[in-house]
C-alpha positions in Angstrom: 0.0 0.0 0.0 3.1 2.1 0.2 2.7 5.4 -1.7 -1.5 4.5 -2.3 -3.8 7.5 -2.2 -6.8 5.1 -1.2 -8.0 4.4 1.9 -7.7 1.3 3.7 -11.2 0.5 3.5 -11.3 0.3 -0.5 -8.7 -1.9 -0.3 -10.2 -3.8 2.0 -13.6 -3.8 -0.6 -11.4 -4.6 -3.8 -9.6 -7.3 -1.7 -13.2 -8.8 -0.3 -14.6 -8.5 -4.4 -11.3 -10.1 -6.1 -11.3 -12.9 -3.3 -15.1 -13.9 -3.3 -15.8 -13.3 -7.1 -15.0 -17.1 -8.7 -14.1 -15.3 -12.4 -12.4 -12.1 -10.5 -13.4 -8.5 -11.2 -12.5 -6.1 -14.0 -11.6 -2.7 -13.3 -14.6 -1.2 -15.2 -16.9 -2.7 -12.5 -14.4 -2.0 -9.5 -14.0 1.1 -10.8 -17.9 1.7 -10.6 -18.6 -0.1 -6.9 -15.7 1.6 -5.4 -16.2 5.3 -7.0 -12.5 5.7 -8.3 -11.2 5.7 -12.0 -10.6 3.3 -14.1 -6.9 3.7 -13.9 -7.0 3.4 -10.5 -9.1 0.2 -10.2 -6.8 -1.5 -12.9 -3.5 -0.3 -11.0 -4.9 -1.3 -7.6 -6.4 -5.2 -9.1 -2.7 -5.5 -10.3 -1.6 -4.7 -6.7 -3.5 -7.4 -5.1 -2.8 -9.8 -7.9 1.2 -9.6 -6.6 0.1 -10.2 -3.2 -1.3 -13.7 -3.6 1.1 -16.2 -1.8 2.8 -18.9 -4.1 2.1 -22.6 -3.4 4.4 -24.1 -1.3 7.6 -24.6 -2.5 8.6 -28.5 -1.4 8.3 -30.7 -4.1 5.3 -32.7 -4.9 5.6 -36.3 -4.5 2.4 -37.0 -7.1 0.2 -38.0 -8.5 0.5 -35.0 -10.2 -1.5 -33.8 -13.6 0.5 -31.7 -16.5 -1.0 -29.8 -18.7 -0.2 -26.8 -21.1 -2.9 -24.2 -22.4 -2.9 -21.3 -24.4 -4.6 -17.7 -23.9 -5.5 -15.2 -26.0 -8.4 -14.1 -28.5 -10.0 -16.0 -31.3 -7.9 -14.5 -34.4 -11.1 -13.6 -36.7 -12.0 -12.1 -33.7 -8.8 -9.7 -34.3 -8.5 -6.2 -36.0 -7.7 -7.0 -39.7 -4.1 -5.3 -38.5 -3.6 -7.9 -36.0 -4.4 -10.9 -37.9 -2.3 -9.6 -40.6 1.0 -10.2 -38.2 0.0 -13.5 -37.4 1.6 -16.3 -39.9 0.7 -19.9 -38.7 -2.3 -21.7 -37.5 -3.5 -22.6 -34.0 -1.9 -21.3 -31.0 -0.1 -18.6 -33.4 -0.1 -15.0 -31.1 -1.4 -16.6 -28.0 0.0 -17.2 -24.7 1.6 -20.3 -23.6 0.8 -21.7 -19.7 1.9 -24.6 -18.3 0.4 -25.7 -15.3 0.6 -28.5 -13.0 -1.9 -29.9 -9.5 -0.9 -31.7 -6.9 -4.4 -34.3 -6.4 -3.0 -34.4 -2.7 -2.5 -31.3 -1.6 -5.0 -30.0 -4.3 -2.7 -27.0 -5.0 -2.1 -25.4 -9.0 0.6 -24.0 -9.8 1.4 -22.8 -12.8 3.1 -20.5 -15.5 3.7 -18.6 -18.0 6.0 -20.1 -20.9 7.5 -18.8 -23.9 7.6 -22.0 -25.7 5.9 -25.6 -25.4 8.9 -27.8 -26.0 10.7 -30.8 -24.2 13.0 -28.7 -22.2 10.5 -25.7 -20.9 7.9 -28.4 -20.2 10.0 -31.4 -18.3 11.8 -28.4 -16.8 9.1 -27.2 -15.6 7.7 -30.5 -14.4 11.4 -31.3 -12.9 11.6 -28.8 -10.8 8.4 -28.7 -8.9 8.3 -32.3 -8.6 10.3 -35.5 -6.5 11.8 -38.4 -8.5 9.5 -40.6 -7.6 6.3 -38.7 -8.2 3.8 -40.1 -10.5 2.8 -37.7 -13.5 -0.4 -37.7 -15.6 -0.3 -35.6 -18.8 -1.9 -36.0 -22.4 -0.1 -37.5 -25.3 1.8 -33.9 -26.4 5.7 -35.5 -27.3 7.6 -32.5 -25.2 6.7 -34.9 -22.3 8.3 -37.9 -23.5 12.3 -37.1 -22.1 10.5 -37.0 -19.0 12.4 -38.6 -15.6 9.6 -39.3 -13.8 6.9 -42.2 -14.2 5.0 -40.8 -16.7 1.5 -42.5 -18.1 -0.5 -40.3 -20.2 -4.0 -40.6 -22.1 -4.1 -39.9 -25.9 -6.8 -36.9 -26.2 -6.2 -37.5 -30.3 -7.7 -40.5 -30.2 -10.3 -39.3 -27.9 -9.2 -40.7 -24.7 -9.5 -38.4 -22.0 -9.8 -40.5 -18.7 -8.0 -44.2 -18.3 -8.6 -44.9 -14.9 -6.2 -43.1 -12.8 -5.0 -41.6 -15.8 -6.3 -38.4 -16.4 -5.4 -34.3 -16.6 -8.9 -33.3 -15.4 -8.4 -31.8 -12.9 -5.9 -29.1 -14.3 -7.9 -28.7 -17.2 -10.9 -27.6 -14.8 -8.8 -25.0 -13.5 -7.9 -23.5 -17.1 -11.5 -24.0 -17.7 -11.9 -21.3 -15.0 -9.2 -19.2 -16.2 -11.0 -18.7 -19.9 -14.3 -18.4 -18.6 -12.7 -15.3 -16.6 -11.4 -14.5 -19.2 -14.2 -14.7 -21.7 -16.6 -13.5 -19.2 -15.0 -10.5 -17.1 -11.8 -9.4 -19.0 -12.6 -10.1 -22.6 -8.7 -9.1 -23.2 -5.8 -10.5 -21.4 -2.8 -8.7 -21.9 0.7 -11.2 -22.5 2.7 -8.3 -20.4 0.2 -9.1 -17.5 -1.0 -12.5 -18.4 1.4 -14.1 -15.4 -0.1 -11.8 -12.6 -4.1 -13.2 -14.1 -2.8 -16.9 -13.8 -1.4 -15.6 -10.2 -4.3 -14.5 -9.0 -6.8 -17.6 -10.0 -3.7 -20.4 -9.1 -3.6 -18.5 -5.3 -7.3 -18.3 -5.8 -7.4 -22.1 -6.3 -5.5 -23.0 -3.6 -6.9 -21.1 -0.4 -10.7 -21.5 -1.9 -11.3 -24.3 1.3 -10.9 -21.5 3.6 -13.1 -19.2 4.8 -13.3 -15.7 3.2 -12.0 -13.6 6.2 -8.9 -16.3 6.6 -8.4 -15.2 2.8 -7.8 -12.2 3.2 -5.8 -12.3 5.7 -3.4 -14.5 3.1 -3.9 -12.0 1.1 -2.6 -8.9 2.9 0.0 -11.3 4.7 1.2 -11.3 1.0 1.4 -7.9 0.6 5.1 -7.8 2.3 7.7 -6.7 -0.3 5.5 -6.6 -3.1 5.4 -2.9 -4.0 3.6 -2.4 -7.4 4.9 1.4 -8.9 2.1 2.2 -11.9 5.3 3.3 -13.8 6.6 0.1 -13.3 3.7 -1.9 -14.4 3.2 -0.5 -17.6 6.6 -0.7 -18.9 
């Protein structure tokens, strides 16, 4: 809150909407309900968006599902400009996550990627996870160098669930994550995208608690995370 010109109790109403809200809260309405401008309500979202605590750090021991996802608009959906740019089909101009939940602990975490391949993805996977954890992912081939044990279903062959074997659960949570923003932000910016996957992956994982033990997380997160306007639209 250093250097804020709003009082503790809109912040206390923008952290109370952004918590309870299941697809989150643009600044347009914020902006509205709380009787600042726009600019404010966007800066101030992006504020609390820093403050939501990672997932613990130890490494998961599994079953864990992998998945990847990408964000962005529909390209006919794109000024004639835009799509102009865009050579390729598919994902071409849209933003890469990859995200992984532990079915134990029933935490997400995930991320923002520049690229798809084998060594951003089994990276990824690598590092948040033990040797010996078990990992469920689809059939995509950047997971095959994989050390772990590995069993995946073919989605291109329409297999989607083989017992154990499934990415369900992840997929529900980008599920969430395009209805929010489909439904509320209609445009995700890349420079941002990371602090929008933030928010509904610390969102995710504190949703069994109850709303006032939320916010508390939440503004026990604030600690060191100064958020300069300057800064954020660099």
């Amino acid at each position: 809150m250093e250097g804020s010109n709003l009082g503790f109790q809109t912040w206390a109403i923008a952290i109370y909407l952004l918590t309870t809200s299941l697809k989150s809260v643009s600044s347009m309405k914020l902006h509205r309900d709380l009787g600042i401008t726009q600019k404010s309500a966007w800066h101030l979202t992006h504020r609390i968006r820093e403050t939501f605590l990672e997932p613990s750090t130890d490494l998961i021991e599994g079953p864990v599902e992998v998945d990847e996802t990408y964000m962005g608009g529909k390209r006919r959906n794109m000024p004639k400009s835009k799509r102009k740019e865009l050579t390729g089909r598919g994902a071409v101009g849209k933003t890469a996550v990859v995200g992984m939940k532990d079915r134990d602990a029933n935490e997400v975490k995930a991320k923002v990627v520049q690229s798809t391949d084998a060594p951003t993805l089994t990276g990824f996977v690598e590092e948040g996870t033990s040797e010996e954890a078990k990992v469920y992912t689809d059939d995509t081939s950047s997971y095959n160098p994989l050390h772990r044990h590995r069993e995946s279903v073919n989605h291109s062959k329409g297999e989607y669930v083989r017992g154990e074997v499934h990415t369900n659960g992840v997929e529900s949570f980008w599920s969430m994550l395009k209805r929010a923003h489909k439904g509320t932000f209609h445009k995700m910016s890349p420079q941002h995208m990371q602090r929008y996957v933030t928010e509904f992956a610390g969102k995710h994982n504190i949703r069994e608690s109850d709303t006032i033990d939320q916010m508390e997380k939440i503004v026990a997160g604030m600690e060191s995370q100064r958020l300069r306007y300057k800064d954020l639209v660099e």
